[in-house]
N, C-alpha and C positions, 0 to 999 in steps of 0.2 A: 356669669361666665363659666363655663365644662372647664376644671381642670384636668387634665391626666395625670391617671393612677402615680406614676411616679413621680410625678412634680412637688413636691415635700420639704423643697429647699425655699424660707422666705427670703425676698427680695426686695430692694424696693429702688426707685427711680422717679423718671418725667416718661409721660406718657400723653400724647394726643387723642382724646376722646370723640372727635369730631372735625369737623374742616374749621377749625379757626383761628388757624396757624398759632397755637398757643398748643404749649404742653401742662401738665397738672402734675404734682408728686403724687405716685402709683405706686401700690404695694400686690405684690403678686408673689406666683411660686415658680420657679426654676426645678429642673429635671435634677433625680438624686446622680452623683459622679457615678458613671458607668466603667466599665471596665476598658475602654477606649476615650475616657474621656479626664479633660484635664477643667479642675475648677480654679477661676481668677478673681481674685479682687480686684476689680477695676480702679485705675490710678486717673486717667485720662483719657477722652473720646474728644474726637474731630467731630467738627459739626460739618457735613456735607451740603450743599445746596439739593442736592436726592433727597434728604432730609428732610426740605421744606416743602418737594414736591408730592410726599409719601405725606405729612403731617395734613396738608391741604388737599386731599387727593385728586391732584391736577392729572393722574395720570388715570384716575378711575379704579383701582385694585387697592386700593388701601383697604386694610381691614383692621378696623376700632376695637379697642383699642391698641394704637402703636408707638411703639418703645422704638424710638429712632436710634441712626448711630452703628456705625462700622468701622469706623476709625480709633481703636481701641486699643488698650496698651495697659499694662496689667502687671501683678507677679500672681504666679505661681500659687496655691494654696492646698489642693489633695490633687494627687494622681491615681487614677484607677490600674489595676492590677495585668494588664496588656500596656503599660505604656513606658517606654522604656526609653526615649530619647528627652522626658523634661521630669523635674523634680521640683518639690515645692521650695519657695524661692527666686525662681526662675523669672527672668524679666520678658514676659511676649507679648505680644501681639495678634490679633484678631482681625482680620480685614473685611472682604463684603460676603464671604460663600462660608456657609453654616455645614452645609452638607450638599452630596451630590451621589449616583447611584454607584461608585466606583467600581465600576466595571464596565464601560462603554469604552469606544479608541479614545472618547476625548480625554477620561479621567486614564486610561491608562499614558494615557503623553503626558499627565499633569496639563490638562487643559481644564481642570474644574468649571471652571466659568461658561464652558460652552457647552455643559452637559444639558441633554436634557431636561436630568429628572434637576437641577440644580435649586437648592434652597438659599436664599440670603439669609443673612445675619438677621436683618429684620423684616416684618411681615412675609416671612417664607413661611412656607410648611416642612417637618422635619419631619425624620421617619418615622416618626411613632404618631405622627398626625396633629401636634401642636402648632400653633402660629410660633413662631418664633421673634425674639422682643434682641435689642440691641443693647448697644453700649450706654447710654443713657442710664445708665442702673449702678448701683454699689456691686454687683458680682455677676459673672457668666460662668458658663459652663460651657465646654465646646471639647470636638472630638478632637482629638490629636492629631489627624488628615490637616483639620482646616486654623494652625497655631505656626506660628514662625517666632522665629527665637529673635530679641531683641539685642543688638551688637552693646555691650558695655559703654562704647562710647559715645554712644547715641542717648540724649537726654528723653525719658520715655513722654515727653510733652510735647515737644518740635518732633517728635518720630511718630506720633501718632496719626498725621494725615496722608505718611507716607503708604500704608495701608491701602488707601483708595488712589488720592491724586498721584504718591509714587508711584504703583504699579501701573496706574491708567496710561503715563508717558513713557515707560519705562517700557513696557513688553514691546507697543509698535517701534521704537528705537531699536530693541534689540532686533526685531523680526525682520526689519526690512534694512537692517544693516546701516545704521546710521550712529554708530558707537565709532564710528572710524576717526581718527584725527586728521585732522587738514580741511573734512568738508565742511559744507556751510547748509547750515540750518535756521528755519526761519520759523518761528514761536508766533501763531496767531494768538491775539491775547493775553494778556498779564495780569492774571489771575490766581486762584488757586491751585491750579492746573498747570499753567502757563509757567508760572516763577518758577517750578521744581522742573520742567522740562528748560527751561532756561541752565538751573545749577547743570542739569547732569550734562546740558551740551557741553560748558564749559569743561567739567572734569575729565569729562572725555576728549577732549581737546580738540570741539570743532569751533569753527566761527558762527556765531549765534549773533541773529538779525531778530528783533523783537517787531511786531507787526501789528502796531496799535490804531484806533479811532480818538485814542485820547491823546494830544501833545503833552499833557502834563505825565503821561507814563516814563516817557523818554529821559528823564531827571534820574527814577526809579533803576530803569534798564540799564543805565550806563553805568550809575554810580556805584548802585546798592547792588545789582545782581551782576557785574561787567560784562554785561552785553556788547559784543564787536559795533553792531550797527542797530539803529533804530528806522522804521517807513512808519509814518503816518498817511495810515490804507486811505484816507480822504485826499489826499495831495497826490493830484496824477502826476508831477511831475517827479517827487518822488518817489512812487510807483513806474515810471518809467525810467527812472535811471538804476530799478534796480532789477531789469526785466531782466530773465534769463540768469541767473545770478548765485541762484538756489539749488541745492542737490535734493532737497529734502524738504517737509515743510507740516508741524503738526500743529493741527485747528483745534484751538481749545474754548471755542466761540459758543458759546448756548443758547445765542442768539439768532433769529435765521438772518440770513446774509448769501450773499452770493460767491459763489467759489471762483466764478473767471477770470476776475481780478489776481486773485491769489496765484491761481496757478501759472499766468504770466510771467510770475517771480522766478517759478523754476525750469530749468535747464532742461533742454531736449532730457527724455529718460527719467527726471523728474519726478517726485514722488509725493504726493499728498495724503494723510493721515487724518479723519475724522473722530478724536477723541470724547466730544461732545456731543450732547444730546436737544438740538433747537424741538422745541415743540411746533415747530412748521416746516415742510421742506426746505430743502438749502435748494439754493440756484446752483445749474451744475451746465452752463451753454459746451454747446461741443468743438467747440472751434480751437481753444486753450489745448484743449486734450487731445484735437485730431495734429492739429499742425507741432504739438510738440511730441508726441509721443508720449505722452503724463500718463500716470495712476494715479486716481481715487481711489484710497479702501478708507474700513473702520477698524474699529479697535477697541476691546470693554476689559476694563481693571487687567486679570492677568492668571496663569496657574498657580499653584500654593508654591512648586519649588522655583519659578521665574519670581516669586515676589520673598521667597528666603534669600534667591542671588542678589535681587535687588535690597533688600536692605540689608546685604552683608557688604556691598560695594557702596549704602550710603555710609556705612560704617569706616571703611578704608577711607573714604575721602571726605568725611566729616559734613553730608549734606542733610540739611535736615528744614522742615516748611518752617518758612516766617508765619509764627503765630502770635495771637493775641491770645490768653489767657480769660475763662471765663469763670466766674464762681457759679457755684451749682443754683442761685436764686437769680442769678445775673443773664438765665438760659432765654427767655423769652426777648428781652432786650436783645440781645445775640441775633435770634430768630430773625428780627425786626430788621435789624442794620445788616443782615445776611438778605433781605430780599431786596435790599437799596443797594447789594455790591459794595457794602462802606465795612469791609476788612480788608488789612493789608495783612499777610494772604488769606487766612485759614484761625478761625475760632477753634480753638480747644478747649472744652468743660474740663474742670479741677474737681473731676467726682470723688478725688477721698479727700481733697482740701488740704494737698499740699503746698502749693504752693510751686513754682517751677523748678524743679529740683531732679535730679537723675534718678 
C-alpha cells in the first residue's frame, strides 16, 4: 500500500480487506495535523448500514482496504495553527464529508454534501490524493470545515449516529418546512433513521403517524418513541382510514417498495421525502401525484452548518439515537445482526472502551 509523504501519524483500527462482510484490526498512518486541521481521539463511532454496503461492495466503488464509519464523536487532542474555533479537549464530532472543493455555490451555501469535488469520511479521495479511512480507528484527523462541536449535554455515545441518521431527517424537515407544530407527519419505517425523525417530530411538536410492515413496531411507536398514531402499510383498511390525512411524509425504507400507497396518506399539496437508498427502483404510479397535487424529492445527510444547528437543537431538547453499545471485538457480530436489521436502533463501537459515559 503507497503511503503519502505526510501520513506519519500511526493509527490503528477494523478494516475490510475484501467483500466478506467482516472487518480485521489494521494498523495504518494518518496525515500529520495541518494547519486547518484538528486531531481526535475517537471515543465512539455509529455503525451505518452504508457501512455494510461499502465493507461488501454492493455498491461496486469500494476500495480495499476500508476503514468504515462516519458516525464519530471524539475529543479534541492538537489543533493546527489556522484554527481557531476548537481547542484540545473539545468534545466533536465527525459526520460523513472529509472534504469538499470549498468554493463552488454548493460549499459556498454550506451545501458540502452536494459538491462536486466532495470526499466522504471513508473510501473518498482527499486533497492530497489519499483514500481516506473512517471512524473505525483509535484517532482522526480532520479539517476544521468538516467538525461540529458536540452540545455538553449530549452523552457522546447516543449522539454519535446523529452525525448521519440525525442530519439525513433533519435537513428535508427543515428544507421543506415541516418543523411547524400542529402538522402531521408520517415516519416510513422505524429504524435507524426512522426513530430520530420520529424524536424530532415530536420536539417540534407535530402529530407523528409511524408507518410500519411490522405490527409488532406499533408497541415501540407508541410507547417508547410517543408516536400520535401507528398504519400497518399491509392493512388497507388502515391505509384507508388514514387517506389524505398527512402534511408531510419521510421514507426511510431501503427496501424497494412502492410509493402509491404512501402518498395516498397525504393531503392535496402533500409532500414526500426519499431519505433512503433501495438498491432497486422504488414504484412511483402517477395517479397519487396527479390527482393530489404531491411532491416526491430526495434528500442526502446535510451541510456542516445545517448539521451544527441540528445538534445544537438536539442538545436543547435532549434527543439523542436509541443505541446499543458495541466493544471493539464485539464489531463483527454487530456487522452480522446489522444485516438481519436486529438493533433497536443504532450500534455504536466503544472504540477507546469507555463504557457509556459523557
Amino acid at each position: 500500500m503507497e503511503v503519502t509523504p505526510n501520513h506519519t501519524q500511526a493509527a490503528s483500527g477494523w478494516a475490510a480487506m475484501e467483500a466478506s462482510g467482516k472487518v480485521v484490526p489494521f494498523a495504518f498512518k494518518r496525515r500529520e495535523n495541518g494547519v486547518d486541521d484538528v486531531t481526535i481521539k475517537v471515543h465512539y463511532c455509529g455503525m451505518c448500514h452504508t457501512d455494510l454496503h461499502f465493507i461488501n461492495n454492493d455498491w461496486g466503488i469500494t476500495m480495499y482496504p476500508v476503514v468504515p464509519g462516519h458516525e464519530i464523536t471524539g475529543v479534541v487532542t492538537k489543533v493546527g495553527s489556522n484554527v481557531s474555533g476548537f481547542r484540545p479537549g473539545d468534545r466533536v464530532g465527525v459526520g460523513c464529508i472529509a472534504a469538499s472543493c470549498l468554493d463552488c455555490d454548493h460549499c459556498r451555501r454550506s451545501e458540502e454534501n452536494y459538491c462536486d469535488k466532495v470526499a466522504l469520511t471513508y473510501n473518498g479521495i482527499f486533497w492530497d490524493g489519499s483514500v481516506t479511512y473512517g471512524g473505525y480507528s483509535n484517532m482522526l484527523v480532520a479539517h476544521k470545515r468538516f467538525l461540529v462541536r458536540i452540545p455538553d449535554t449530549l452523552p457522546l455515545d447516543a449522539a454519535a449516529p446523529l452525525l448521519c441518521a440525525g442530519i439525513t431527517v433533519y435537513s428535508p424537515m427543515k428544507q421543506h418546512g415541516m418543523l411547524h407544530a400542529g402538522r402531521r407527519l408520517g415516519v416510513v419505517g422505524l429504524g435507524g433513521l426512522g426513530h430520530v425523525a420520529v424524536k424530532f417530530g415530536k420536539a417540534f411538536g407535530l402529530k407523528v403517524t409511524v408507518i410500519s410492515t411490522s405490527p409488532a413496531k406499533e408497541l415501540e411507536a407508541r410507547e417508547s418513541l410517543k408516536a400520535d398514531d401507528f398504519v400497518l402499510s399491509t392493512d388497507d383498511k388502515q391505509m384507508q382510514a388514514m387517506a389524505r390525512s398527512l402534511d408531510y411524509v419521510i421514507d426511510t425504507v431501503s427496501a424497494q417498495h412502492s410509493l402509491g400507497p404512501i402518498l395516498e396518506l397525504l393531503k392535496v399539496n402533500g409532500k414526500l421525502v426519499l431519505v433512503a437508498a433501495p438498491d432497486k427502483p422504488v414504484e412511483l404510479p402517477s395517479f397519487p401525484l396527479i390527482f393530489g397535487k404531491r411532491t416526491v424529492s430526495g434528500s442526502m445527510t446535510g451541510g456542516m452548518k445545517e448539521t451544527q444547528e441540528m445538534m445544537d437543537l438536539c442538545g436543547e431538547h435532549g434527543i439523542t439515537a436509541d443505541i446499543e453499545l458495541v466493544s471493539t471485538d464485539g464489531i463483527n457480530d454487530a456487522l452480522a445482526r446489522l444485516a438481519r436489521n436486529d438493533v433497536r436502533y443504532r450500534f455504536v463501537i466503544d472504540v477507546a472502551g469507555n463504557g457509556s459515559r459523557l
